[in-house]
N, C-alpha and C positions, 0 to 999 in steps of 0.2 A: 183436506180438500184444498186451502190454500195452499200449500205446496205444489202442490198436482198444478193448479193455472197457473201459478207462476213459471213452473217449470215447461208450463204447456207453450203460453204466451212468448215466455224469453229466449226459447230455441226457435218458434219460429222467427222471429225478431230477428237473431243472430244468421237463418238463413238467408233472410232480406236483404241483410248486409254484405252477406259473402257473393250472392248475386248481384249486387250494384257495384262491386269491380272486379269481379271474375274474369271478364272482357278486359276491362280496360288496363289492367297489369299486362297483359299479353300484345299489347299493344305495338311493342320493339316486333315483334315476332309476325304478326298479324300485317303491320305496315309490306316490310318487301314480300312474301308472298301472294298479298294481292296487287302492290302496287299501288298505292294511294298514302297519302299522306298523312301529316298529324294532325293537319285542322278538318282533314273530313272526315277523320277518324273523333278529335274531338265536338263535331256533328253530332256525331249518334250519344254520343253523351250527352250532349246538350237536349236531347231531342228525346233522350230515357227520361231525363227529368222533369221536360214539358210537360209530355204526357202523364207521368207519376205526378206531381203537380194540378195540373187542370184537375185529373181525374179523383184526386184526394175527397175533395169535399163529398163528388158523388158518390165513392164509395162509402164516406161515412153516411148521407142517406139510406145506401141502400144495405149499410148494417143494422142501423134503428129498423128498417123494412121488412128484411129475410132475415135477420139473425148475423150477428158479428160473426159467429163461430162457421157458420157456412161461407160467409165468403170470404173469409181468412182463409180454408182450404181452397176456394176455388183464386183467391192469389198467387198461394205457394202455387198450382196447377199452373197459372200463368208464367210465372215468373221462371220456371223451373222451363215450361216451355220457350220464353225467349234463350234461354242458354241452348238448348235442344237445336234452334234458327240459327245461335250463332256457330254453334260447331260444326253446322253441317253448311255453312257460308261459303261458297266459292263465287262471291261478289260481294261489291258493295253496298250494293241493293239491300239482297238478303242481310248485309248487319244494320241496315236500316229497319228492314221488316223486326227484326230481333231486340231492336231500341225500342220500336213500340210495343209490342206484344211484353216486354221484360217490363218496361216502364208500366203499363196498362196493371201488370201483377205488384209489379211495387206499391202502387197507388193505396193499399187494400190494407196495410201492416199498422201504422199508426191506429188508423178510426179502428180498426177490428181489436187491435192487441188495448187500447186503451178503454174503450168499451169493454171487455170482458174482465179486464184488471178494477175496474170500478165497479162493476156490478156484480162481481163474484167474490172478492177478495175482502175479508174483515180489514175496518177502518182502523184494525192494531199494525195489522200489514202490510197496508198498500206503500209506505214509503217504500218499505225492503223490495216489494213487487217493485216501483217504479225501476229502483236502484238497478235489481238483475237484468229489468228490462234491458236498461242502457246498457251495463256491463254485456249480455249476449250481444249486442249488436257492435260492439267492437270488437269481440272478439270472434266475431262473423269476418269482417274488416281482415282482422289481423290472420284469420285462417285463408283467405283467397289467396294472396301471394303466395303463401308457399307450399298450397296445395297448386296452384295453377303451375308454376314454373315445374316444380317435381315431375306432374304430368306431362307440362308440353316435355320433359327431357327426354320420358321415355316413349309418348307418342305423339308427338307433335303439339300445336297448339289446338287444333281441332279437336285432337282427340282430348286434352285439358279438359274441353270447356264439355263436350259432351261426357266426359264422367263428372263435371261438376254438374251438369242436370239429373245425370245416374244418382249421384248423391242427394242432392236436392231433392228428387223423385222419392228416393225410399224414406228420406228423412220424415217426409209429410206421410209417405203412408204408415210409416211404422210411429208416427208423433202419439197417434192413439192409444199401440199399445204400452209401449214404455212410460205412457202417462196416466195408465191404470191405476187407480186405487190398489190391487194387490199385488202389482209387480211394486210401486214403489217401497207400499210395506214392507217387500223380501226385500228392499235394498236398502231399508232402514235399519230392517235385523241386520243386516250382513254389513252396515257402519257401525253400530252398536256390539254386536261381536267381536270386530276388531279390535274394540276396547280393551277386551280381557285379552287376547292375545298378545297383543305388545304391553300388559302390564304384567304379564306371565312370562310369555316368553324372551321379551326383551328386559326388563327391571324386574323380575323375580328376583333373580339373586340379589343381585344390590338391595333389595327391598328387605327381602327377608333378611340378609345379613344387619342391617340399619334397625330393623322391628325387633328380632331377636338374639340379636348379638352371634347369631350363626355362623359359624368359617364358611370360608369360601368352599372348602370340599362337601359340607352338611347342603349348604344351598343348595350348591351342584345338583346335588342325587337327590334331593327336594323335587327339583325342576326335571331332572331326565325322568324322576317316576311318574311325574304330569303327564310328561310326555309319552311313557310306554303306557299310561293308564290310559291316555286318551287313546291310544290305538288301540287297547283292547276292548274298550268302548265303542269303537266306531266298529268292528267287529262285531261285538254284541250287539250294535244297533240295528244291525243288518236283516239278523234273526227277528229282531223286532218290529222292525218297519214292515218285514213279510208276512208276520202274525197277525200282527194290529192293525184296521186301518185306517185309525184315529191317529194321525202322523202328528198334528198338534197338541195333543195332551204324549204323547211322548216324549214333543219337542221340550212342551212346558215342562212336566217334570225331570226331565233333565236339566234343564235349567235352572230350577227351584235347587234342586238339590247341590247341585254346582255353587250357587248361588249362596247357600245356605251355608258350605262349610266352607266359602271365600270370605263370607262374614266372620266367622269362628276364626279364620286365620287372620284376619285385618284385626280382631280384637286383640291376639295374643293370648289369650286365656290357653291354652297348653303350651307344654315345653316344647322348645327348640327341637328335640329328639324323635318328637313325634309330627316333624314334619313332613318327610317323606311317605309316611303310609297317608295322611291328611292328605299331602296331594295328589295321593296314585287315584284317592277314592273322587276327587274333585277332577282329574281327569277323565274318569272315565265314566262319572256321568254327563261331561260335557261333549266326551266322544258319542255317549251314546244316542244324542238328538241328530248326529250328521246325516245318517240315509233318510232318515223321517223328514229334518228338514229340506235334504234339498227334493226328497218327494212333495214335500208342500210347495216349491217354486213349481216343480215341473207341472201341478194341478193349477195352477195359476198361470200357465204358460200357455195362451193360444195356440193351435195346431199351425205348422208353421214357421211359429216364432222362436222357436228352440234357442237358437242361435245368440240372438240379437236380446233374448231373453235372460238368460245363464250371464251373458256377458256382461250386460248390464249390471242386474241383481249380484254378482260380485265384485262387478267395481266398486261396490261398497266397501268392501275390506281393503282398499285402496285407498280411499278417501276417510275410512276411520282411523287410517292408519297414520293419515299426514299429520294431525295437529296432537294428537296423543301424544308420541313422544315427547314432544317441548312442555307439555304441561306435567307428565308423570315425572319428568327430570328436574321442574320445576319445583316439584312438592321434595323429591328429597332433596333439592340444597336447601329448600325448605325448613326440610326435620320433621318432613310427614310423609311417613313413611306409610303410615296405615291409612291415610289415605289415597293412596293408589291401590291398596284393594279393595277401601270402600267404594270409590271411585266404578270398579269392577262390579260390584253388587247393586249399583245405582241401573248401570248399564244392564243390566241382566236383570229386573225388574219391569226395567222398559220392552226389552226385547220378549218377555212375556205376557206385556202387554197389544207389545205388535201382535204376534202369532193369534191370540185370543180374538183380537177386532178383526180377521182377515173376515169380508163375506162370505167367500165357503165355509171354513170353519164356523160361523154364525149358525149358518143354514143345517149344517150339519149336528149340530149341538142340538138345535129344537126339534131337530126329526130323530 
């Protein structure tokens, strides 16, 4: 649950950010087509911030009043709307009206994001909470520029600033669902998965050669029969996921099992020789949970959300993917070798522990 508001709170945070100089980057651009200079141009800046200012404190009233969490959406709403005023600007007026309406929505991020960070967030966490806070909102900062210039290139600066509310817009509507309890879960499995794949398929050989004194050609065909097992696994899982339609206890024991004879290889207890058929069988029970599990994202995936859902939920294997390596490389100059597949069965413990906690799967288990 802590993950979930931090992640809820720290993007919108970051989008606050990306709105208070979406405009004002585009400023070179924005000057000679309407004709107006730098100081009345920095006007409406001065004039975003006024109002974002005065209006702070009352927005934090009126978070204690209706609820932080509602008028943080109805922020992002505003603020999303001054970008909308300025794209559509053909005066100076209009980027007046668009300072205040932007400004009025900025007002709302602070009292809202730090009321919901304090009130929801265990006092083990809230530093890390504060921390991502700040971190999203510079890199709100740091994404304006070169989404705005990008955009003005290929459609002007109007058209910039009105896909930077296109973006703004869906970011808030979609904040909900990619801050689900069971999508993030599928995107904890799918960091945690990654584990064993770049301990398998990137430092298998090296590993196994280091653990069992294996040649390089034993490893080899160690690792391609993972690989052909795993395909034939995900093949069989197919038949399976169609039969059964308990996709989580499929998942799980695939994964137990997987799990079970990674352990058996991290100890060494069998010889070198009998590595290859060891991992054709640990392939392709891990092949065999793939059509089950990604049927468990797609039941977890709002009508809809298809899209922004799948994407999401495997950018996990993206992000389990970045800090893995330097740690599994780190163990064998190490001289531990068998822990990169413990390491693997750590991960795969967890990952059926995800699947188990999903709320569907809950519901589904007592009925």
């Amino acid at each position: 649950m802590d993950l979930r508001i931090i992640g809820l709170v720290a993007l919108a945070h970051g989008i606050s950010h990306f709105f208070q100089i979406s405009t004002a980057v585009l400023f070179p651009l924005i000057k000679g087509d309407l004709g107006v200079s730098y100081a009345a141009l920095g006007a409406t800046v001065a004039l975003y911030y006024v109002v974002s200012g005065v209006c702070q404190t009352l927005a934090g009233f009126a978070a204690d009043r209706f609820g932080a969490r509602r008028v943080l959406f109805a922020g992002l709403t505003l603020a999303t709307a001054g970008a909308l005023l300025a794209g559509l600007a053909h005066s100076y007026e209009m980027l007046v009206a668009a300072a205040v309406v932007g400004g009025l929505g900025n007002s709302v991020f602070h009292p809202c994001d730090f009321s919901i960070l304090n009130a929801r967030v265990a006092r083990q966490h809230i530093g890390h909470a504060f921390s991502w806070h700040g971190i999203a909102g510079f890199l709100g900062y740091a994404a304006a520029p070169a989404f705005a210039f990008a955009m003005a290139e290929a459609v002007g600066w109007r058209g910039a600033l009105l896909g930077a509310a296109l973006l703004g817009g869906s970011l808030a509507a979609d904040l909900g669902v990619l801050a689900s309890a069971p999508v993030l879960m599928c995107f904890g499995y799918f960091v945690l998965a990654a584990v064993g794949f770049i301990a398998l398929q990137s430092f298998g050989i090296a590993t196994m050669m280091s653990l069992y004194g294996a040649s390089a050609a034993l490893a080899s065909a160690a690792l391609t029969a993972y690989l052909l097992g795993a395909s034939v696994g995900i093949f069989a899982g197919g038949f399976a996921a169609t039969r059964w339609q308990r996709h989580d206890l499929i998942a799980v024991a695939g994964v137990a099992v997987s799990s079970l004879l990674i352990f058996v290889l991290a100890s060494a207890w069998l010889p070198a020789a009998l590595l290859p058929p060891l991992l054709a069988v640990t392939g392709f029970a891990g092949g065999l949970t793939g059509p089950s599990r990604d049927l468990i994202v797609r039941a977890t995936t709002p009508p809809g959300s298809t899209g922004k859902v799948y994407g999401f939920v495997y950018s996990g294997l993206d992000v389990g993917s970045i800090a893995t390596p330097v740690y599994f490389g780190w163990l064998l100059d190490g001289g531990r070798p068998s822990l990169v597949f413990f390491t693997v069965v750590v991960s795969s413990a967890l990952m059926i522990a995800t699947v188990l906690n999903l709320p569907g799967n809950r519901r589904l288990a007592r009925a």
